[in-house]
VEXPA-243389 format. One line per 2 residues: number of its first residue (from 1); their letters; for each residue x negated, y, z negated of C-alpha. Coordinates in steps of 0.001 Angstrom, whole numbers, plus 524288, in hexadecimal, padded with zeros to 5 digits. Layout:
# residues N
NUM = a = X,Y,Z | ...
END
This chain:
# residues 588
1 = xx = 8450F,80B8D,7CF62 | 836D6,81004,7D2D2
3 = xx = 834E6,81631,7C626 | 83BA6,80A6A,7BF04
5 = xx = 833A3,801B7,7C62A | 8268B,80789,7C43B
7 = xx = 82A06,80964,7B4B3 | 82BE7,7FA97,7B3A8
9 = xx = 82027,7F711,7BB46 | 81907,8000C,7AF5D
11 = xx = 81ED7,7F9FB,7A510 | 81B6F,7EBAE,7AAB8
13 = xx = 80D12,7EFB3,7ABB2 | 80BD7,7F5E3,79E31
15 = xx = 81021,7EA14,79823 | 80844,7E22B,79EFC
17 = xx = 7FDB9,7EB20,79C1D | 80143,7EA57,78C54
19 = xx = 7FE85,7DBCF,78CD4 | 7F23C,7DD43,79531
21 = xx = 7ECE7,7EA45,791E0 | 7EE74,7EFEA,7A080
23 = xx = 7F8E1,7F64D,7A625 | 7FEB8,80276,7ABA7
25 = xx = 7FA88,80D7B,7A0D0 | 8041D,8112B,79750
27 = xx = 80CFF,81DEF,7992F | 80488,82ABA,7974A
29 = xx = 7F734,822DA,79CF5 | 7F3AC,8206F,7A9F1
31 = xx = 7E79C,8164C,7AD23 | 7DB67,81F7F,7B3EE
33 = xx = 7CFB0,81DA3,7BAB0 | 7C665,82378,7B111
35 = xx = 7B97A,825B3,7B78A | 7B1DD,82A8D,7AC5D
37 = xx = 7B39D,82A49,79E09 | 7AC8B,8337E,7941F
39 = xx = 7A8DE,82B0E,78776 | 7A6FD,8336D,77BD3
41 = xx = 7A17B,83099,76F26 | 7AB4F,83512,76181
43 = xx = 7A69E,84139,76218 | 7A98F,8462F,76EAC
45 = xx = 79C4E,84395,77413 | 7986D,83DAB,78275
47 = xx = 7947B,83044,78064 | 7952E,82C23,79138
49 = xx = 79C4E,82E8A,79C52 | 7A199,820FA,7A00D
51 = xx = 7A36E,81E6A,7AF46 | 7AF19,813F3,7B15B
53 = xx = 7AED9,81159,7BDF9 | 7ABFE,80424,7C4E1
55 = xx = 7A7FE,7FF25,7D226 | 7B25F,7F7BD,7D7E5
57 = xx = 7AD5F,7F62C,7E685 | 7A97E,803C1,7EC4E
59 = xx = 7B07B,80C2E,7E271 | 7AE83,81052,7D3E0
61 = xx = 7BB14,80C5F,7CCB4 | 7BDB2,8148D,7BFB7
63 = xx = 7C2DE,80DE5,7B372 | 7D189,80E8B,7B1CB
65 = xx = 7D5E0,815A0,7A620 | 7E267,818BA,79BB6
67 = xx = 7E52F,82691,79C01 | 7ED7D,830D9,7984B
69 = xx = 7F6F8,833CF,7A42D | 7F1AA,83E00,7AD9C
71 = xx = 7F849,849DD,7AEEE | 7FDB9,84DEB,7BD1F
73 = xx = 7F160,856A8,7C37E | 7F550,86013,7CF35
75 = xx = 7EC75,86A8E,7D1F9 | 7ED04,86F0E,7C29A
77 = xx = 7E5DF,86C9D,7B7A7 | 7EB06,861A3,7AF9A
79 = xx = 7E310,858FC,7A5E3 | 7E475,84B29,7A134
81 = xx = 7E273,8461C,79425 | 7D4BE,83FC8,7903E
83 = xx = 7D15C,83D25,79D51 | 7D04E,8453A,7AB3A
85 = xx = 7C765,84856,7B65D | 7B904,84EBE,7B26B
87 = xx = 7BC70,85ADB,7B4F3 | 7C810,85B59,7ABD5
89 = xx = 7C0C3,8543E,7A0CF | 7B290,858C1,7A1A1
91 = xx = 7B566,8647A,7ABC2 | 7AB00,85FD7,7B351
93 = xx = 7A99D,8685D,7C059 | 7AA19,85E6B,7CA03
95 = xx = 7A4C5,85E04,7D797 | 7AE7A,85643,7DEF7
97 = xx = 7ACA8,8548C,7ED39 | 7B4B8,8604F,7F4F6
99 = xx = 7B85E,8643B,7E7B7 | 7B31B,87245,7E340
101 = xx = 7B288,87235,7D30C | 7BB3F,87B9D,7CD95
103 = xx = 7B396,87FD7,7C1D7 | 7C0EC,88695,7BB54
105 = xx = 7CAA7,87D09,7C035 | 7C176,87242,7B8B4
107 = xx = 7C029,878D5,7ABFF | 7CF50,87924,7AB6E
109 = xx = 7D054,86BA3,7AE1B | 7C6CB,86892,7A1C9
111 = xx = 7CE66,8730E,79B6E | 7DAEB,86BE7,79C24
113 = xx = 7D4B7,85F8D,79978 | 7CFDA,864B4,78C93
115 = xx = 7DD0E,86AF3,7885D | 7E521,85DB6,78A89
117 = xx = 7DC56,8581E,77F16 | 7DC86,86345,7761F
119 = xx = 7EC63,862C7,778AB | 7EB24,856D0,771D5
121 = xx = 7F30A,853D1,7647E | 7E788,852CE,759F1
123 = xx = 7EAD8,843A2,75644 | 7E6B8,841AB,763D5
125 = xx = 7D9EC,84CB6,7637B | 7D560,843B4,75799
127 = xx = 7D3BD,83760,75D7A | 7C6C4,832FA,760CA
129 = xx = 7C635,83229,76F6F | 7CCB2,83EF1,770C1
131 = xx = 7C46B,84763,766FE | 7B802,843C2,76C94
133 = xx = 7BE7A,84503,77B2B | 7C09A,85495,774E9
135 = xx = 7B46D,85576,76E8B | 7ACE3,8514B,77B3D
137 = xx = 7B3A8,85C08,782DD | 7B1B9,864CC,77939
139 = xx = 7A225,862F5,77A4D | 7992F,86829,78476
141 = xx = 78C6E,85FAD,781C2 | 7955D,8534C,7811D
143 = xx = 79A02,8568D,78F07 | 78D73,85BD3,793F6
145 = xx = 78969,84D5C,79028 | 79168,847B9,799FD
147 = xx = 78CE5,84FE9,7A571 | 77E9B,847D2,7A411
149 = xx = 7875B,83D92,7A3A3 | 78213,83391,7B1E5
151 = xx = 7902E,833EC,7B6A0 | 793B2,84462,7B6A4
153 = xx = 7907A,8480C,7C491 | 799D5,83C35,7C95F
155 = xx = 7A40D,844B7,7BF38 | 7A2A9,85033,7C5B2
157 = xx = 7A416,84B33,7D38F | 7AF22,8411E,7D16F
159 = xx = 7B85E,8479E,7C5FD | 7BAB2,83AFE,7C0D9
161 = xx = 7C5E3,83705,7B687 | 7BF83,8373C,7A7B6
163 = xx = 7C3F8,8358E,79BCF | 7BE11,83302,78E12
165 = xx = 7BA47,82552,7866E | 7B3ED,827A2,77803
167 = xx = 7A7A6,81F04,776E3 | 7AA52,80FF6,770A2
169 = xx = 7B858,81136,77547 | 7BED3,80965,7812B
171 = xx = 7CA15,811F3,784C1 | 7CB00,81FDE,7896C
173 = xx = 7CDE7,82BEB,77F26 | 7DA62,82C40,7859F
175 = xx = 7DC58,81D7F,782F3 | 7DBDD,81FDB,775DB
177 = xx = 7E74E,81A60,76C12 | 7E714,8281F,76669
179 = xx = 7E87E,82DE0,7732F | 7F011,8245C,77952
181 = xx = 7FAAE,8249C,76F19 | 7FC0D,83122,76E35
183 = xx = 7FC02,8331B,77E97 | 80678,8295C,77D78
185 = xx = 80ED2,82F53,77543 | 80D95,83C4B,77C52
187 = xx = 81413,8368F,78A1E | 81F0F,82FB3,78230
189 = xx = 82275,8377E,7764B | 829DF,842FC,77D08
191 = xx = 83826,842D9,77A9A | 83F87,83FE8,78433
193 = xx = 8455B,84A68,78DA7 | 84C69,8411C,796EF
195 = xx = 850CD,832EA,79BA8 | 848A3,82CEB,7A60A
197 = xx = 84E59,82992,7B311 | 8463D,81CC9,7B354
199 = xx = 8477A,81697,7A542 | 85339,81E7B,7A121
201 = xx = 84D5D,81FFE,79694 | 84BA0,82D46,78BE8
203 = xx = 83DD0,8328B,78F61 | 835B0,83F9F,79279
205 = xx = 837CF,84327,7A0AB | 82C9F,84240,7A951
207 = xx = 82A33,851BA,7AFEE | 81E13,84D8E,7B808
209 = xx = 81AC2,83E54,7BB54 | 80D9A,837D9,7BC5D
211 = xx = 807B0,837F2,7C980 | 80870,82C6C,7D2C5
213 = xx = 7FA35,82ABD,7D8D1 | 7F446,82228,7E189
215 = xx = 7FED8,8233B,7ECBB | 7F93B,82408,7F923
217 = xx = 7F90F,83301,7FF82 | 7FEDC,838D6,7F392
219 = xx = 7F648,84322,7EB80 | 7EA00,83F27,7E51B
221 = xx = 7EE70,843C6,7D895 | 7FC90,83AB2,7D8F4
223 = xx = 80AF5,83E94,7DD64 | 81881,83C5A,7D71E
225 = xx = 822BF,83218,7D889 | 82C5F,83AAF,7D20B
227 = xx = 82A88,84A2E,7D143 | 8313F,855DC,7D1D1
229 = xx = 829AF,8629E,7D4CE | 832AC,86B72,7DD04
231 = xx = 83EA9,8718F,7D8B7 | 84543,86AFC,7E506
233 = xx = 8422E,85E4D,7DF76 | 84819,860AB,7D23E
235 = xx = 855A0,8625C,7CCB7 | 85F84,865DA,7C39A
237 = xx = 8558A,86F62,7BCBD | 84B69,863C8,7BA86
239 = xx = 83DE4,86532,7BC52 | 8345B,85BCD,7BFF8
241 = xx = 835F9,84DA8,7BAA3 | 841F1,8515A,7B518
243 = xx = 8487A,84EA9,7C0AA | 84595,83F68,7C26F
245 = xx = 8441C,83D3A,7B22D | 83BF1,8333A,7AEE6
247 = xx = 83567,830E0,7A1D3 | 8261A,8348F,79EC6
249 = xx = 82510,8248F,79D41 | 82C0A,81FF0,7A78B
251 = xx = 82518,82A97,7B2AB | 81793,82539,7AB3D
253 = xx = 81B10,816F6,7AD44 | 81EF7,817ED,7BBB6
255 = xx = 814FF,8212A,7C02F | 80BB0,817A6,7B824
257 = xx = 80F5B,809D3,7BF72 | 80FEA,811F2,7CC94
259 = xx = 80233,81783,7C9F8 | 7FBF5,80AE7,7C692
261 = xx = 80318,802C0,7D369 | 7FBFA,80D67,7DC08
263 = xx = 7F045,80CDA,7D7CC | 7F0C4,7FCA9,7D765
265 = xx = 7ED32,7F77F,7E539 | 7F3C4,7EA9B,7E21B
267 = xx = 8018C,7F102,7E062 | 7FF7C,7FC8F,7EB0E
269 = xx = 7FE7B,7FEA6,7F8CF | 7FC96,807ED,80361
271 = xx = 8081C,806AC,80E3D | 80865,81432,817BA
273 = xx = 808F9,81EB3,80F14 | 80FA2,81747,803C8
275 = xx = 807CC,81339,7F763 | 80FEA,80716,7F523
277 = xx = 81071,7FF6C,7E7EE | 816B6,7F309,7E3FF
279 = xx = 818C6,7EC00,7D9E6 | 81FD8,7DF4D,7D3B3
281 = xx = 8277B,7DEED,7C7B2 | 8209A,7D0B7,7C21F
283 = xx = 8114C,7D355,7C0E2 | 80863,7CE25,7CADA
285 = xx = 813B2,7CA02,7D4DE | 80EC5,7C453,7DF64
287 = xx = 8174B,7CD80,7E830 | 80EF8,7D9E4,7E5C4
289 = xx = 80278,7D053,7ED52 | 80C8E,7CDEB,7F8EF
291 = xx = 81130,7DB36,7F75A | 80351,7E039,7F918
293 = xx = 7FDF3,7D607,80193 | 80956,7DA58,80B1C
295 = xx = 809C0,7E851,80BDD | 7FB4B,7ECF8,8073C
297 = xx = 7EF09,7EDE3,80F5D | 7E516,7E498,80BE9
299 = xx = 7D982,7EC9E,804E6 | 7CC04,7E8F9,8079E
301 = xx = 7C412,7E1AF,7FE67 | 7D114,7DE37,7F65E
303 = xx = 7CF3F,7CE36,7F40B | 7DC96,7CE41,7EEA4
305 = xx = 7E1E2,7D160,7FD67 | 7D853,7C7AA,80338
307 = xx = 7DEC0,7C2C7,81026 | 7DE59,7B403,808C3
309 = xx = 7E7AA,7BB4C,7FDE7 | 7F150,7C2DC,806AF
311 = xx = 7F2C4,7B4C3,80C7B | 7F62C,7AE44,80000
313 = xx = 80079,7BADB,7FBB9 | 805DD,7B9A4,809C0
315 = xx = 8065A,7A9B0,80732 | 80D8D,7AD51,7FB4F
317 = xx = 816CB,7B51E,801D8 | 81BCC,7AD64,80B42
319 = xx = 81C1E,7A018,80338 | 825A7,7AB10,7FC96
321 = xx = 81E72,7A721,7ECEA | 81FED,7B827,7E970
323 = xx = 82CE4,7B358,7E4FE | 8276F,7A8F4,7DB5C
325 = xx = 82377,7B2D5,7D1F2 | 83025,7BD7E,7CAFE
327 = xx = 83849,7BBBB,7D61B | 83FFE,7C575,7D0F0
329 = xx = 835A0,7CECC,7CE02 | 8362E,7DA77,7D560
331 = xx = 82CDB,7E10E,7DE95 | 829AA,7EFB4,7E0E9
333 = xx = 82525,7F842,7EC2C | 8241F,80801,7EBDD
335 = xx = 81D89,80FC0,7F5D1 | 819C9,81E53,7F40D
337 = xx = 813F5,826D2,7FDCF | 81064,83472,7FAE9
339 = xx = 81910,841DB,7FA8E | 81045,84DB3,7F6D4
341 = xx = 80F77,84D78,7E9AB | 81836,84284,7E74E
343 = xx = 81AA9,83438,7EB94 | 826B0,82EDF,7F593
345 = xx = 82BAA,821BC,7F337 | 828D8,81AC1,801A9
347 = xx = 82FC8,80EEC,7FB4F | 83479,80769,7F1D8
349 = xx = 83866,7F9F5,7EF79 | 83BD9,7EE2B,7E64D
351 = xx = 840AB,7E127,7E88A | 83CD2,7D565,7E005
353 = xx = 833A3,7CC0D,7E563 | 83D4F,7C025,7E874
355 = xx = 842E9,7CB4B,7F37B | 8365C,7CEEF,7F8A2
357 = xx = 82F11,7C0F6,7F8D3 | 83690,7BD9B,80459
359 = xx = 83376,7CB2D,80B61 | 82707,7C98B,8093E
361 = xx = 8260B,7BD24,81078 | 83110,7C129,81ABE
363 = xx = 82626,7CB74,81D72 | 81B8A,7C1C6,81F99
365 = xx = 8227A,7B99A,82847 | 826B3,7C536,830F8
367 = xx = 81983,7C90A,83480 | 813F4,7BB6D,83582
369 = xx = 810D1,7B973,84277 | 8070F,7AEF7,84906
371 = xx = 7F8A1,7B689,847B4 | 7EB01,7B557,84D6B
373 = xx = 7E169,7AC5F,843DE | 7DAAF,7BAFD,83E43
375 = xx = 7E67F,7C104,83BE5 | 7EB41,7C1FE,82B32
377 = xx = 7F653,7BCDE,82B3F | 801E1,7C5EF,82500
379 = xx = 7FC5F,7D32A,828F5 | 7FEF6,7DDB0,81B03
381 = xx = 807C8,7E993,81D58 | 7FC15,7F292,82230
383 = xx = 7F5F0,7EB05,82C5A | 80270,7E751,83163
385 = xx = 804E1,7F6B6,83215 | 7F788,7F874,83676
387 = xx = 7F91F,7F0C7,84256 | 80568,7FAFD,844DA
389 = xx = 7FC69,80757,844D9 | 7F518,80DF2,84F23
391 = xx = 7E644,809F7,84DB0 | 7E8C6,8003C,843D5
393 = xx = 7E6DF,80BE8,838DD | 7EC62,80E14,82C31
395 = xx = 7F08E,81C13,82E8D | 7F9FA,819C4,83A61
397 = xx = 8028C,811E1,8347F | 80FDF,81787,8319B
399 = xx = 80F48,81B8A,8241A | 81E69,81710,81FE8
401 = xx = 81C7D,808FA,82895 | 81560,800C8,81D77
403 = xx = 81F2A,804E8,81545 | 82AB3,801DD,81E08
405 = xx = 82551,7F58F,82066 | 82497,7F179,81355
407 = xx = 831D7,7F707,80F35 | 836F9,7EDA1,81A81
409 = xx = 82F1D,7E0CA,8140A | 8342B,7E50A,8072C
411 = xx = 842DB,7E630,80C5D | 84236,7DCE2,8157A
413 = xx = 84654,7E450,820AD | 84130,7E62B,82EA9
415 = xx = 833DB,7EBE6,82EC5 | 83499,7FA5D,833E0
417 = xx = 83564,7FD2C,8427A | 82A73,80502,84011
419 = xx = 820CA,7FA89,83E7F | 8261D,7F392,849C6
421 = xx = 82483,7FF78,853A3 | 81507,80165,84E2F
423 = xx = 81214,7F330,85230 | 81954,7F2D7,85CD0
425 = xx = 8122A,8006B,86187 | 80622,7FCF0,85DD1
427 = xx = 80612,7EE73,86601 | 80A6C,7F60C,871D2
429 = xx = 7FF69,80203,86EB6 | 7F4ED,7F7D4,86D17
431 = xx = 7F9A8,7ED54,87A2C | 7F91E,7E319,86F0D
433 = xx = 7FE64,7DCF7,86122 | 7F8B3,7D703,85724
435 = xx = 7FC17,7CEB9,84AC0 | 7FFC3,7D8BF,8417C
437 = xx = 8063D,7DF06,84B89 | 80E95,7D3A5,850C6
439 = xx = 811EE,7CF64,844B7 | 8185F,7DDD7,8420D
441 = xx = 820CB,7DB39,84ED0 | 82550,7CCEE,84A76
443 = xx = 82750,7D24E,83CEA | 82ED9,7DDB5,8402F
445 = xx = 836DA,7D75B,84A12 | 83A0C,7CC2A,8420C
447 = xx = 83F7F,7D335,83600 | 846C5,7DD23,84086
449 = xx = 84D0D,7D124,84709 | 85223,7CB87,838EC
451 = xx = 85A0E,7D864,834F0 | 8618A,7D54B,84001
453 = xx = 86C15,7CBBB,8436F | 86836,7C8DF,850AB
455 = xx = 85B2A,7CC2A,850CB | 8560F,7C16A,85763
457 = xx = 84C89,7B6AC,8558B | 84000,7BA35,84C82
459 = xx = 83261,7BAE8,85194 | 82AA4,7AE05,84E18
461 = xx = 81A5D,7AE2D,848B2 | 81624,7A82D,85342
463 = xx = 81AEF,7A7A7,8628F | 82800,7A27C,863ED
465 = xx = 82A58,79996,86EC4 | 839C1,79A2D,86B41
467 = xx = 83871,7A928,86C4C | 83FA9,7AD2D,878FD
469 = xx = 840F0,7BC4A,8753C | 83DD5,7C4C3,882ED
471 = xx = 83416,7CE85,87C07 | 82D20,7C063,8748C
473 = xx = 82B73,7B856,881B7 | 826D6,7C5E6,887E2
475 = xx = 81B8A,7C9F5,87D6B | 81990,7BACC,87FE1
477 = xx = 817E7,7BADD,88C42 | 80F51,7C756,88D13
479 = xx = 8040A,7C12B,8852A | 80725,7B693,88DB6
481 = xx = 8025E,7BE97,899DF | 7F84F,7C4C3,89200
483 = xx = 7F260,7B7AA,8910A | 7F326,7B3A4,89F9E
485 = xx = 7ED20,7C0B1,8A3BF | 7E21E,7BDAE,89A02
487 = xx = 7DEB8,7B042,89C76 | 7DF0C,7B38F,8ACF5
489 = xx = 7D6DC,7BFF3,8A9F3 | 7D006,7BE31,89F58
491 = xx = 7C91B,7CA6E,8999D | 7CFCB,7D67A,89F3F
493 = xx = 7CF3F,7E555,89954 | 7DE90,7E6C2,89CCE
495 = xx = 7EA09,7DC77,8983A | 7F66D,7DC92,89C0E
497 = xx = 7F87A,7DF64,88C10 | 7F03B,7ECBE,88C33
499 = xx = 7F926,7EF3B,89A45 | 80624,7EB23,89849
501 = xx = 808C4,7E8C7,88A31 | 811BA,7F407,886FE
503 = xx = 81993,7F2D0,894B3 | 81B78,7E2D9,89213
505 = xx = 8234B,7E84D,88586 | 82B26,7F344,88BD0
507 = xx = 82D9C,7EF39,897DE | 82CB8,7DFF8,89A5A
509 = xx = 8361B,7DFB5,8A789 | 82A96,7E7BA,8AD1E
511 = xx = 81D74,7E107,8A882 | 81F56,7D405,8A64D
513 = xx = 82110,7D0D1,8B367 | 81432,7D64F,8B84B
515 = xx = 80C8F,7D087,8ACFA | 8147D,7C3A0,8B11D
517 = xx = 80FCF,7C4A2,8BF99 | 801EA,7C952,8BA7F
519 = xx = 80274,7BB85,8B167 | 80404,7B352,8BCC8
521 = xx = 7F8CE,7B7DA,8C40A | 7F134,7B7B6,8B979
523 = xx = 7F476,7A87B,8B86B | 7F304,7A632,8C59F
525 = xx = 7E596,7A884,8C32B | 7E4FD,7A1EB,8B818
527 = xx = 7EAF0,793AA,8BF00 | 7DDB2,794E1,8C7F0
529 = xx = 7D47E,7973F,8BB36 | 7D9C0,790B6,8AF3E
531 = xx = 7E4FF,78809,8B491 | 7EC35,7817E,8A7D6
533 = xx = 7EC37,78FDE,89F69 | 7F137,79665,8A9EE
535 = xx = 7FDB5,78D90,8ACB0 | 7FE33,78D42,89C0D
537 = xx = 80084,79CAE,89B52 | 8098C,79C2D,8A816
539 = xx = 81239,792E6,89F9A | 81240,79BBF,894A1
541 = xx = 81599,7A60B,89E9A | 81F97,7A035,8A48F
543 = xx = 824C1,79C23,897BF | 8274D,7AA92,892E7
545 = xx = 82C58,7AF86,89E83 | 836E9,7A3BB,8A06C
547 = xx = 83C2A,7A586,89139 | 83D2B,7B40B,89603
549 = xx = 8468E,7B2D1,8A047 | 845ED,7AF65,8AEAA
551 = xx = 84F5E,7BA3B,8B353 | 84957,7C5B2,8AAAF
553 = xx = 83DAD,7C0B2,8A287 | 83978,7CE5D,89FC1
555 = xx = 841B8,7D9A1,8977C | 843BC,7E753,89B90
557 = xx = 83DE9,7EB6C,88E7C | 83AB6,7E8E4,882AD
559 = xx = 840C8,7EF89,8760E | 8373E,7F258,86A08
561 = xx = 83A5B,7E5D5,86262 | 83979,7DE9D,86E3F
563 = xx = 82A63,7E505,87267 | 8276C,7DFE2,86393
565 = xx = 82BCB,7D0ED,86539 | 82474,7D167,87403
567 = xx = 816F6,7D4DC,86CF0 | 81B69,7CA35,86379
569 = xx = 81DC2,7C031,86BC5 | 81141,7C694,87309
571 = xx = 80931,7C477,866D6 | 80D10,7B6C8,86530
573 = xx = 80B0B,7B08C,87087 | 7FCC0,7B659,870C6
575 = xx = 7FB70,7AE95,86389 | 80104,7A31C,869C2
577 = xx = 7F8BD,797F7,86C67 | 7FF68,794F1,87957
579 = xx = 7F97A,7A208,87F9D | 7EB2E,79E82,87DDE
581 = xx = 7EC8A,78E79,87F00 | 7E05A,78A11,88AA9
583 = xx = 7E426,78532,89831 | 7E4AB,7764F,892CF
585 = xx = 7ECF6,77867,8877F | 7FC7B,775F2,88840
587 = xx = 803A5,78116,88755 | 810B4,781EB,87E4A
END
């Protein structure tokens, strides 16, 4: 289904790309960053050494290029056709930072190099591009040329990607119809030694498939989705690829569309460990901007993700228009995380977009929850799971929670009891809650209390006067303290939040009532200074403690969803108006 899914996503972009010359590159080619290019006259001589890099911000950008496939490089020596690094074309001895040259090492490398062309069929040898691309390597003052060229010490400490361009021409050697046609018919023209599992269709079995790259904390050089390298992995006297058969085309076209989603920041993101891509079936769906929006972290100087357009996707979301658009269309999600030399599927999922739409906005109105003036509204995936982590950083968050979390949006299912405990631990760690953090509670609470039959009345975005729930009225009444003790003491180094805040959750029967007496003190003293405010908070005190109980206001305990709806409750009534109204006003 991956595989299937991944094929059809290449086939959609190729013929879009027919019709508007872009496009995934055809089978056998892979698009490049091509640093430098060598232009050469006819004759094999060195006309310039052409730098194709850009400044986009801070960073030099190379030139994407149409090139021959790359061949899978371990620690070996393995050349690619018409275009490599400088040591393998020129075998330039580089001086790479904490890299020693290896004299021998390189001249193999431009050995290799050389004896892919000469391997070539002589209809190819003739043409143009590639006789002069022989003749230049075949001629010492032609190369000696290039090292006066301006740009050969940044060759020998960067080992850039170069390939060849003959002068007057706008492609590459290897872009060639002579070339290309010939290339072409090399990866297709096989007979056929199998049927692939994916297509089911006649075609030449794939031994060794194209490396996946650009997945977070796999190997530099790229890792497999589907390999076989140990005899325990193989059977029935099959070796290698032979065991999961799939055709040369159909492991280039999936390995293709995966390659070119990971390296595309508007269809990938980063969630724990998993490189996570998506993508919709209709082009452009405005599901893959909620999708995003949702789930990735907001990247800095990125106008697209401008807080104005979250707003607008979020808007979207909610007025439920993602459904406007293919209804039926469907909607794609795989996460990979790395496994040595190969990739693990974290997830995967598909739904079509009239499903989702309404998760999406179920998922919205979970973790709205009534929010200070400077807060975004709609907190993304990361800060929500940054507000779970110790020190607010990046690299204490569980690795598998983002995922879980989104799994549970996607499904619509309760969120994981995993993100519930971190911001439940983290408000009692820190004596305190915030938005992102209270709107994890509500969220997680809510969605926990509709997969049940009787579980109980939902959490509102704002305080609930109707609300009677023990642990509510008691994280209520708390702040409600918290307030007195303030207003009669004004600036103090020590609140009864920094003393008492994780005993008010476990053990209510015994604090309350000494916070209680320590209240009415503190209003006493108030009645003699500021008169009117002081009988407003008693009646806000008295108020919470009468919908308690008279006979037992105050629990035992408190069980772990219970400690979750007090700091709720807690976190609304401090965003209440009625806590902070002046001595004159009229209290609700």
């Amino acid at each position: 289904m991956i595989l299937q899914s991944l094929i059809t996503l290449y086939d959609r972009r190729a013929k879009l790309g027919a019709d508007e010359d872009s496009g995934p590159a055809p089978v056998g080619f892979e698009w490049k960053a091509i640093p430098f290019v060598i232009v050469l006259d006819r004759n094999g001589g060195f006309v310039s050494l052409q730098d194709t890099r850009r400044i986009d911000g801070k960073k030099l950008i190379a030139s994407s290029e149409m090139v021959p496939a790359g061949v899978k490089k371990t620690s070996g020596i393995a050349a690619n056709l018409l275009w490599d690094t400088a040591e393998y074309v020129l075998g330039v001895e580089t001086e790479l930072k904490n890299k020693a040259a290896k004299p021998e090492r390189i001249r193999e490398q431009h050995v290799a190099f050389r004896a892919r062309l000469d391997e070539l069929p002589e209809s190819v040898q003739t043409d143009e591009g590639v006789a002069a691309v022989l003749a230049f390597l075949g001629k010492v003052e032609e190369r000696d040329k290039l090292r006066a060229s301006p740009d050969w010490q940044t060759l020998r400490t960067t080992n850039p990607l170069m390939s060849f361009r003959l002068q007057h021409d706008s492609e590459l050697v290897c872009q060639r119809a002579a070339f290309r046609s010939w290339w072409l018919a090399q990866v297709g023209g096989e007979e056929a030694d199998g049927t692939c599992l994916v297509t089911g269709e006649a075609a030449v079995i794939e031994r060794l498939h194209p490396a996946i790259k650009n997945v977070w904390g796999a190997q530099s050089s790229g890792a497999n989705l589907v390999s076989f390298n140990l005899d325990a992995f193989e059977s029935y006297g099959k070796a290698q690829g032979a065991n999961a058969p799939i055709g040369k085309p159909a492991a280039a076209k999936y390995t293709t569309a995966l390659n070119d989603l990971l390296k595309d920041e508007r269809h990938r993101i980063q969630v724990g460990d998993a490189s996570t891509v998506f993508w919709a079936e209709e082009v452009e769906h405005p599901i893959e901007s909620a999708f995003a929006a949702l789930f990735g972290v907001k990247k800095k100087d990125d106008p697209t993700q401008s807080i104005e357009y979250i707003k607008r996707v979020f808007d979207s979301v909610r007025a439920g228009n993602l459904i406007q658009q293919a209804p039926a269309s469907r909607f794609h999600v795989l996460a990979l995380a790395p496994n040595a030399a190969r990739l693990s599927v974290r997830f995967w999922y598909t739904e079509t977009v009239e499903n989702l739409s309404p998760r999406f906005k179920q998922h919205l109105i979970d973790l709205d929850i009534v929010r200070p003036k400077f807060e975004l509204e709609t907190p993304n995936l990361f800060r929500l799971l940054l507000s779970c982590a110790l020190l607010r950083k990046a690299e204490n968050i569980p690795p598998n929670l983002g995922g879980e979390v989104m799994q549970a949006v996607l499904a619509d299912r309760p969120y994981p009891q995993t993100l519930f405990a971190a911001a439940l631990r983290r408000c009692r760690a820190e004596q305190d809650v915030d938005y992102a953090r209270a709107a994890i509670l509500k969220a997680c609470l809510n969605r926990s209390k509709r997969s049940r039959p009787d579980g109980g009345k939902e959490l509102t975005v704002a305080l609930d006067p109707d609300n009677n729930t023990p642990a509510y009225l008691l994280g209520q009444l708390f702040m409600i303290l918290e307030r007195i003790q303030e207003e009669a003491m004004g600036d103090i180094n020590r609140t009864i939040r920094d003393t008492y805040w994780g005993a008010a959750q476990a053990n209510p029967q015994r604090t309350f009532p000494k916070l209680v007496e320590l209240a009415l003190k503190h209003l006493k003293k108030m009645r003699r200074e500021k008169g009117g405010r002081a009988v407003n908070l008693e009646k806000l005190l008295n108020d919470r403690v009468g919908r308690l109980g008279v006979s037992n206001p105050f629990p035992t305990s408190l069980r772990h969803d219970e400690q979750g709806t007090f700091i709720v409750g807690y976190y609304h009534q401090r965003q209440s108006d009625t806590t902070y109204k002046t001595a004159g006003s009229k209290e609700s």
